[in-house]
N, C-alpha and C positions, 0 to 999 in steps of 0.2 A: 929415883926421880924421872929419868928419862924412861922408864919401863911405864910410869903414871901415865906422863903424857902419852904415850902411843896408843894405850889403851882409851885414853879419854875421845882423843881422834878417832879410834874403829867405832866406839860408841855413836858419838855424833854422826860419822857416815851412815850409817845405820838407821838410826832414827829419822833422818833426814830423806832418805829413800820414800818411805810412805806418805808424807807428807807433802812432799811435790807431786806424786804419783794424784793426790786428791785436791788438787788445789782448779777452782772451777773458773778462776779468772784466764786460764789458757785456749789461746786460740784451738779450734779446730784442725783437726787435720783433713785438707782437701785432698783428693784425686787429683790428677794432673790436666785429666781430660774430663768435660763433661759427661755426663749419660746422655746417650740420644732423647731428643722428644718423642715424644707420640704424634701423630698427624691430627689429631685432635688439638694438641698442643702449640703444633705449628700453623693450623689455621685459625687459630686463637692469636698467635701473635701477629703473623699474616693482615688479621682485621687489625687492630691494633695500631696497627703501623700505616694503614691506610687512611684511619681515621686522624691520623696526626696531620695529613698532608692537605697541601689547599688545593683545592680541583679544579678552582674558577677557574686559572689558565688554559685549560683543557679547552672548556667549553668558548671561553675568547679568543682562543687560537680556528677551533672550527668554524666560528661566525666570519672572523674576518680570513678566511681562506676564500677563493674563488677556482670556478672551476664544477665538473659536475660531481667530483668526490668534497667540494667542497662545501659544495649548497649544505645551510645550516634553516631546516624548517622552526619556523614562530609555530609555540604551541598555547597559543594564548585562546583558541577557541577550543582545545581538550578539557581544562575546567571548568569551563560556563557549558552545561549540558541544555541551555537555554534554546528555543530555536527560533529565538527573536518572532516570533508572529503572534496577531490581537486581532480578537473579533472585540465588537463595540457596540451599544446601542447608544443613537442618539438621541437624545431632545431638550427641548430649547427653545427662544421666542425668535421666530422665523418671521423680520419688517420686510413685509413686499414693499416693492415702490408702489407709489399712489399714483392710481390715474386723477382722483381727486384734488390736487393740488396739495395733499398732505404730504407730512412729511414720511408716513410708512404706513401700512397697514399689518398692525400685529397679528398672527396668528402660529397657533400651536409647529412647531416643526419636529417630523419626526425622521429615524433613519436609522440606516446600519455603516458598518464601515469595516475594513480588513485592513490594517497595518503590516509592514513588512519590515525590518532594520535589516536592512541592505548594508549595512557599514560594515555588517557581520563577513562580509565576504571579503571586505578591502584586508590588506597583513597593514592596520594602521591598530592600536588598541585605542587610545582617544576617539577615534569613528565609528568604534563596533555599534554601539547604543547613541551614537548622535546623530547619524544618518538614519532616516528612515521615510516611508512613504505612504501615503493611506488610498486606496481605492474605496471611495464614497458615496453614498446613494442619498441623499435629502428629502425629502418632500412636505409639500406645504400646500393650502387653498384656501380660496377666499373667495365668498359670494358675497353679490350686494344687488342693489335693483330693487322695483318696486311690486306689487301684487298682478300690476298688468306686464312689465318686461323685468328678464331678469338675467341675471350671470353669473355665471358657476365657470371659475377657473384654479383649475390644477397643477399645479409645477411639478416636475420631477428633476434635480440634479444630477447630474453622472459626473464626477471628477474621479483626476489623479494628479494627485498633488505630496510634492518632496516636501521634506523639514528638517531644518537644524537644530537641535536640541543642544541647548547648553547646562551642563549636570551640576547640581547641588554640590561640587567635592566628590566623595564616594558614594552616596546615597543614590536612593531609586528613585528621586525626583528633578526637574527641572523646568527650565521656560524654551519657550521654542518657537519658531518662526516657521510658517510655511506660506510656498504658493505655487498654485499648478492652475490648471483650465482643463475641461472638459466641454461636453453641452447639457443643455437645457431643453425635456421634453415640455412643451405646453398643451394641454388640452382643455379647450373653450367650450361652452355648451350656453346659449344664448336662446334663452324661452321669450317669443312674444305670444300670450294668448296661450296660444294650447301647440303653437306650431314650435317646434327644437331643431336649431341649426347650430353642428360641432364645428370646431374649429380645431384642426392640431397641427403645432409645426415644431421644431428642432431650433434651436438660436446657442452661439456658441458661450461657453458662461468661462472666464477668467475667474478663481479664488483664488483669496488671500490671507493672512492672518496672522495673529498672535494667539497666545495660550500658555497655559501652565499643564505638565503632563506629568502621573507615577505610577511607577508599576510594582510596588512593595509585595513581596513574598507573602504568600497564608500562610505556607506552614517551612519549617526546615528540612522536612525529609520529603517532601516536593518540589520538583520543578514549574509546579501550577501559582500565578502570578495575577492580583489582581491589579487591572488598568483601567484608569480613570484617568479626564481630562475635560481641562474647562478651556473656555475658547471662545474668540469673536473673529467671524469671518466675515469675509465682503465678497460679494457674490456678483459681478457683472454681468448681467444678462439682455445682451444685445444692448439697445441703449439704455439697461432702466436697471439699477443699484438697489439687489436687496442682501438685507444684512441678516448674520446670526449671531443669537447671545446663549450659549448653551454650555452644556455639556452633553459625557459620554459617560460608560459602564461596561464591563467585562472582565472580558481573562485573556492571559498573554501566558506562551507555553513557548 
């Protein structure tokens, strides 16, 4: 009996051998130490670990630094490749004052104009596109008189004149206010008969106004913009009040 058992025991030891030997539920066996990376593999983890991190402090700690390692530049005019400037044409019904006791004398008004957004240079980003200024050119004429006397007079405007634009939201439109002064050329030509006597002087002209102004994009992969604006101004010309009801047309780059 005791000889059974012993034998039964080397058996099972036995069989039991192979059978752990292939059993797939057991862990691995590790190394103690890792293998080195590759530099590939460490600049892989390198990103990684940079992308998990928050940077803003970075850049809030240089803003609010002082000093001349500390000055932190506004890059707020590197994306707008814009360079804020409009040519224009205008026209419009340009009301001379009436020597006739009327209340205006309508006639055709034409002109040019150059815009500038001066805001563009203020470190304000609400100012870049709200400040800006138009150098103006107008002109208008009016004749009247009978087959025996007659009068032929010509105006010329020269202003410059600021405005504040106040913007849609984000959008390329808005309303705006302006007013500046420049002068006013006149030139008279007074036929009696067959004889012609000119007349030409300078008188200082104050403008001012309201309007609605936009400069909507053509295309996406240009900086070329077209600007339009509609507008009523008041024109003081020494002592005599002429108005304009117009518009304009162009491009702004």
């Amino acid at each position: 009996m005791k000889t059974w058992l012993v034998r039964c025991l080397l058996g099972g030891l036995v069989l039991s051998t192979p059978a752990l030997a292939q059993d797939d539920d057991d862990p691995y066996a590790y190394p103690d130490e890792e293998p080195a990376r590759s530099n590939d593999a460490d600049e892989d983890y390198e990103r990684r670990k940079k992308q998990n991190l928050d940077e803003t402090d970075d850049f809030r700690r240089v803003a609010e630094q002082e000093g001349e390692d500390g000055d932190f530049k506004a890059l707020s005019g590197l994306d707008d490749p814009n360079l804020g400037v409009a040519v224009e044409f205008i026209t419009g019904a340009l009301l001379l004052d009436s020597s006739r006791g009327q209340f205006a004398e309508t006639r055709l008004g034409l002109g040019v104009r150059a815009t500038w957004e001066y805001g563009r240079i203020l470190d304000s980003e609400p100012l870049r596109e709200a400040l800006w200024a138009d150098l103006r050119w107008t002109y208008g004429s009016i004749s009247d008189g009978t087959t025996f006397i007659t009068g032929d007079t010509r105006v010329h405007y020269f202003t410059i004149a600021p405005a504040y634009e106040l913007k849609l939201g984000k959008s390329d439109f808005g309303f705006f206010a302006q007013a500046g002064g420049g002068v006013a050329y006149q030139a008279t030509s007074i036929t009696v008969d067959s004889a012609e006597t000119k007349v030409n002087g300078l008188k200082p002209v104050l403008q001012g106004g309201v309007g609605f102004r936009g400069r909507p994009k053509i295309s996406s992969t240009s900086n070329l913009r077209l600007a339009f604006r509609l507008e009523a101004m008041a024109f003081r010309r020494g002592y005599m009040n002429d108005f304009f009801l117009g518009g304009s047309l162009g491009t702004a780059f």
